[in-house]
N, CA, C, O and CB atoms as a CASP TS submission, in Angstrom:
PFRMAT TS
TARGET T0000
AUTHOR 0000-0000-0000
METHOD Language model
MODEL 1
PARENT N/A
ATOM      1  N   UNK     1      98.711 112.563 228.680  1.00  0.00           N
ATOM      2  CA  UNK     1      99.217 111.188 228.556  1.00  0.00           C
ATOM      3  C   UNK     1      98.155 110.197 229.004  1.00  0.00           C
ATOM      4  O   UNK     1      97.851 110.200 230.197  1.00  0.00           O
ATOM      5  CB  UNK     1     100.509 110.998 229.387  1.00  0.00           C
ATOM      6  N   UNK     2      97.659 109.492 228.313  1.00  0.00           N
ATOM      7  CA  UNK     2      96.982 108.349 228.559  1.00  0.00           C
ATOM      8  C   UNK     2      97.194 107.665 229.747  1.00  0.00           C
ATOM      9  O   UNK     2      96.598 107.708 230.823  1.00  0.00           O
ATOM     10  CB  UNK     2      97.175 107.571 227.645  1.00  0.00           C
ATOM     11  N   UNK     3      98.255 106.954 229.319  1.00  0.00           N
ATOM     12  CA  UNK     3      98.394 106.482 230.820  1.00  0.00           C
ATOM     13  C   UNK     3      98.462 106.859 232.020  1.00  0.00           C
ATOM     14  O   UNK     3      97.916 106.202 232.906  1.00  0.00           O
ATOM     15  CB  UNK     3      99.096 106.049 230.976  1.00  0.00           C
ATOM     16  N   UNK     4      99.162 108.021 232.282  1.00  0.00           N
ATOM     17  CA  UNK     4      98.452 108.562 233.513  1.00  0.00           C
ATOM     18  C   UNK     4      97.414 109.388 233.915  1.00  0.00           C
ATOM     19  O   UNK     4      97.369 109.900 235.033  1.00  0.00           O
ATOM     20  CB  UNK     4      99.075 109.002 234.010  1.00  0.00           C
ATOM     21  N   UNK     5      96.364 109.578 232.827  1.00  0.00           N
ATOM     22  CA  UNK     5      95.340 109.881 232.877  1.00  0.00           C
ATOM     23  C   UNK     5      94.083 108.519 233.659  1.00  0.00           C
ATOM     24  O   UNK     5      93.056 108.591 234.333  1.00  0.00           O
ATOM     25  CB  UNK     5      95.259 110.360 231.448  1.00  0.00           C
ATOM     26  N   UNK     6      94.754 107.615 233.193  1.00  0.00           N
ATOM     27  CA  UNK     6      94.354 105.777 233.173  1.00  0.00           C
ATOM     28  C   UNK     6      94.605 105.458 235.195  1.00  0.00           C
ATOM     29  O   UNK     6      93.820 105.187 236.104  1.00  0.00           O
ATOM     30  CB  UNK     6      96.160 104.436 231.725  1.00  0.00           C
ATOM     31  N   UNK     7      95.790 105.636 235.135  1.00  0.00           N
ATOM     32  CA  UNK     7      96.784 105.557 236.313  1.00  0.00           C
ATOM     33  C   UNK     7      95.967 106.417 237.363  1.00  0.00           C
ATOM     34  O   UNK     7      95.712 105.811 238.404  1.00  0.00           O
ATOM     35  CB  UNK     7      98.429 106.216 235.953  1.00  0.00           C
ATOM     36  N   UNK     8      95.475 107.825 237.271  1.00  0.00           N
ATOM     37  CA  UNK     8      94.879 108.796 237.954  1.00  0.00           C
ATOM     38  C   UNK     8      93.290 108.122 238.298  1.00  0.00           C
ATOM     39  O   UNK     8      92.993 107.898 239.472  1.00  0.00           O
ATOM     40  CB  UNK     8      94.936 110.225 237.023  1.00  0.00           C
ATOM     41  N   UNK     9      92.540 107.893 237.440  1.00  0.00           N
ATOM     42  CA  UNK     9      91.355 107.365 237.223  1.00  0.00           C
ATOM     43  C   UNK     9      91.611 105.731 238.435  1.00  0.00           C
ATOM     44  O   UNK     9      90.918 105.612 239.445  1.00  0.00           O
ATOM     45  CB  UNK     9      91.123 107.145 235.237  1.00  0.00           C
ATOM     46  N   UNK    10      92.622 104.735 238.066  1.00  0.00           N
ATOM     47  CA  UNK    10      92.193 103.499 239.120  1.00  0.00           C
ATOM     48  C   UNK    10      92.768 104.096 240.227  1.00  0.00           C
ATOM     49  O   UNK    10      92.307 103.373 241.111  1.00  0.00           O
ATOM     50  CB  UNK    10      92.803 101.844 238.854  1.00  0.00           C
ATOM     51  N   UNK    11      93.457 104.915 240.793  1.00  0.00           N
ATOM     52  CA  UNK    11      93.506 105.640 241.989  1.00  0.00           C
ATOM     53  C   UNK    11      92.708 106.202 242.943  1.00  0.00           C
ATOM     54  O   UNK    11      92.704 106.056 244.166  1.00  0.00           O
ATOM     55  CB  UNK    11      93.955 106.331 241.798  1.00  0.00           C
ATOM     56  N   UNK    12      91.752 107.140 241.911  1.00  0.00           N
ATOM     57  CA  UNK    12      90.913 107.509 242.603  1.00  0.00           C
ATOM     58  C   UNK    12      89.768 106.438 243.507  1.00  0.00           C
ATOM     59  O   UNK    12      89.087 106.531 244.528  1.00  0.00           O
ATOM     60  CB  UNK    12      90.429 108.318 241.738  1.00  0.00           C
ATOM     61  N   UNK    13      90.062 105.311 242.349  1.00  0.00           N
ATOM     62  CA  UNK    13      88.946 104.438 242.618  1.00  0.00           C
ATOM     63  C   UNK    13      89.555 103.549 243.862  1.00  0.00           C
ATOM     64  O   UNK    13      88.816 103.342 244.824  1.00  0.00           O
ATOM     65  CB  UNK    13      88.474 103.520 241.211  1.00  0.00           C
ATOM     66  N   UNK    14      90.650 103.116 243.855  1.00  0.00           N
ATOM     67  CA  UNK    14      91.035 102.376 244.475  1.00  0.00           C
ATOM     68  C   UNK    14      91.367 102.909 246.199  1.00  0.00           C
ATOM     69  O   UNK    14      91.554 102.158 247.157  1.00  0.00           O
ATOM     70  CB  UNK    14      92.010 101.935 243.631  1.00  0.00           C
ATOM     71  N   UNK    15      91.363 104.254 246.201  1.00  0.00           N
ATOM     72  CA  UNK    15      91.664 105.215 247.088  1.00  0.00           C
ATOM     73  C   UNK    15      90.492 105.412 247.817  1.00  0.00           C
ATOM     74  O   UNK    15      90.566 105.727 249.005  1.00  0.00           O
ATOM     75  CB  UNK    15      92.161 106.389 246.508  1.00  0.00           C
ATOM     76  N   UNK    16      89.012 105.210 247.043  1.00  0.00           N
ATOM     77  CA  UNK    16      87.740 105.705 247.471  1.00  0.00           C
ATOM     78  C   UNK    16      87.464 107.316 247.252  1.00  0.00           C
ATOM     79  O   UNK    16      86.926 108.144 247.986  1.00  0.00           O
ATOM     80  CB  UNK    16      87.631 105.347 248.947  1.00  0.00           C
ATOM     81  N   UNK    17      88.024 107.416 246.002  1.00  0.00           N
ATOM     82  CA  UNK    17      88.529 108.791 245.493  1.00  0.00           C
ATOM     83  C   UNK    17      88.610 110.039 246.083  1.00  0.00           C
ATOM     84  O   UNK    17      87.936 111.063 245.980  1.00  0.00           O
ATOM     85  CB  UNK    17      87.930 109.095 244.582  1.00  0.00           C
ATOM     86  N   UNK    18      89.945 109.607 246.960  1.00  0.00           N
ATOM     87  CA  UNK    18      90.125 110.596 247.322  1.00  0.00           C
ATOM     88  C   UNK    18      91.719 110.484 246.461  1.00  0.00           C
ATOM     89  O   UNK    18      92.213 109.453 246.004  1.00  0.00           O
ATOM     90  CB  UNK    18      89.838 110.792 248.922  1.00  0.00           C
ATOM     91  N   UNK    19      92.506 112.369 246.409  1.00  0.00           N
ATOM     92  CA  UNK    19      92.952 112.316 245.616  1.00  0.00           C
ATOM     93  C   UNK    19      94.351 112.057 245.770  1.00  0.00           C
ATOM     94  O   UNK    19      95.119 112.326 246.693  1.00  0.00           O
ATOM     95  CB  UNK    19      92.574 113.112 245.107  1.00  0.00           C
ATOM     96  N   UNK    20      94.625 111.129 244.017  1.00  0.00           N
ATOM     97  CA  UNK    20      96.178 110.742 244.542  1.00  0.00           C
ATOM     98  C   UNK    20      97.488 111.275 244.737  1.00  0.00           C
ATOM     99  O   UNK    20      98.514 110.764 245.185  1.00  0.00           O
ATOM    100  CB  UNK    20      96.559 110.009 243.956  1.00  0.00           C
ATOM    101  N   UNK    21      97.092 113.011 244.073  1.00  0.00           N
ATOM    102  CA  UNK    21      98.422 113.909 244.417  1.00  0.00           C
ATOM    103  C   UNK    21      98.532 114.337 245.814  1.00  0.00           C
ATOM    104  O   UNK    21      99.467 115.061 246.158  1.00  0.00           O
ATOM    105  CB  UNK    21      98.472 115.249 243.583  1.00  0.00           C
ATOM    106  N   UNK    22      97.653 113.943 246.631  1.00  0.00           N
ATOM    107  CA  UNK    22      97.395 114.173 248.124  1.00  0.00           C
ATOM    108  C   UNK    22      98.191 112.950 248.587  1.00  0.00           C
ATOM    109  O   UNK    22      99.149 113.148 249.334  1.00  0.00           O
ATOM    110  CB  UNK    22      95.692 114.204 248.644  1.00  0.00           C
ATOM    111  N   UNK    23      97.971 112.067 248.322  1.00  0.00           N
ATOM    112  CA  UNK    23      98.710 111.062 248.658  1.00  0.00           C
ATOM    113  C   UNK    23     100.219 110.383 248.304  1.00  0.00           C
ATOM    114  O   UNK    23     100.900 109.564 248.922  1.00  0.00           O
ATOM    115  CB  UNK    23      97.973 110.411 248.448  1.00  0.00           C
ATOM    116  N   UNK    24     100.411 111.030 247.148  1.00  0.00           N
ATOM    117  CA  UNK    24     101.621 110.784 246.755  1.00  0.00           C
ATOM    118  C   UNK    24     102.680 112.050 247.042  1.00  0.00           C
ATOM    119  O   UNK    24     103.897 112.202 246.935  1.00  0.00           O
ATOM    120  CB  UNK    24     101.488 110.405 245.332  1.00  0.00           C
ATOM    121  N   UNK    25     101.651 112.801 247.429  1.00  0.00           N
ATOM    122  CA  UNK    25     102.895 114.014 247.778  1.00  0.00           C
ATOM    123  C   UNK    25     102.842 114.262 249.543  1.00  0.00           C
ATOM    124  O   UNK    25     103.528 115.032 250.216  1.00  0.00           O
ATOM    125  CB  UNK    25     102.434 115.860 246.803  1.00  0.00           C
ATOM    126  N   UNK    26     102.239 113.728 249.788  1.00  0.00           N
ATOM    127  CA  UNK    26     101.489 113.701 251.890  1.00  0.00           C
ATOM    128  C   UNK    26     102.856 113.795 252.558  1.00  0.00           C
ATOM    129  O   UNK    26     102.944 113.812 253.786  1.00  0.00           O
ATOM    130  CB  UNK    26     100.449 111.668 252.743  1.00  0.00           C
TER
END
């Protein structure tokens, strides 16, 4: 899916890529 391929990608960035299933599942 695009979009959360999209969604995954400004996460990482916005996170300082670290990852966002770490964070959304913490």
């Amino acid at each position: 899916d695009y979009f959360d391929f999209y969604n995954t990608e400004r996460l990482h960035q916005s996170l300082d890529y670290r990852t966002p299933q770490a964070i959304h599942f913490a």
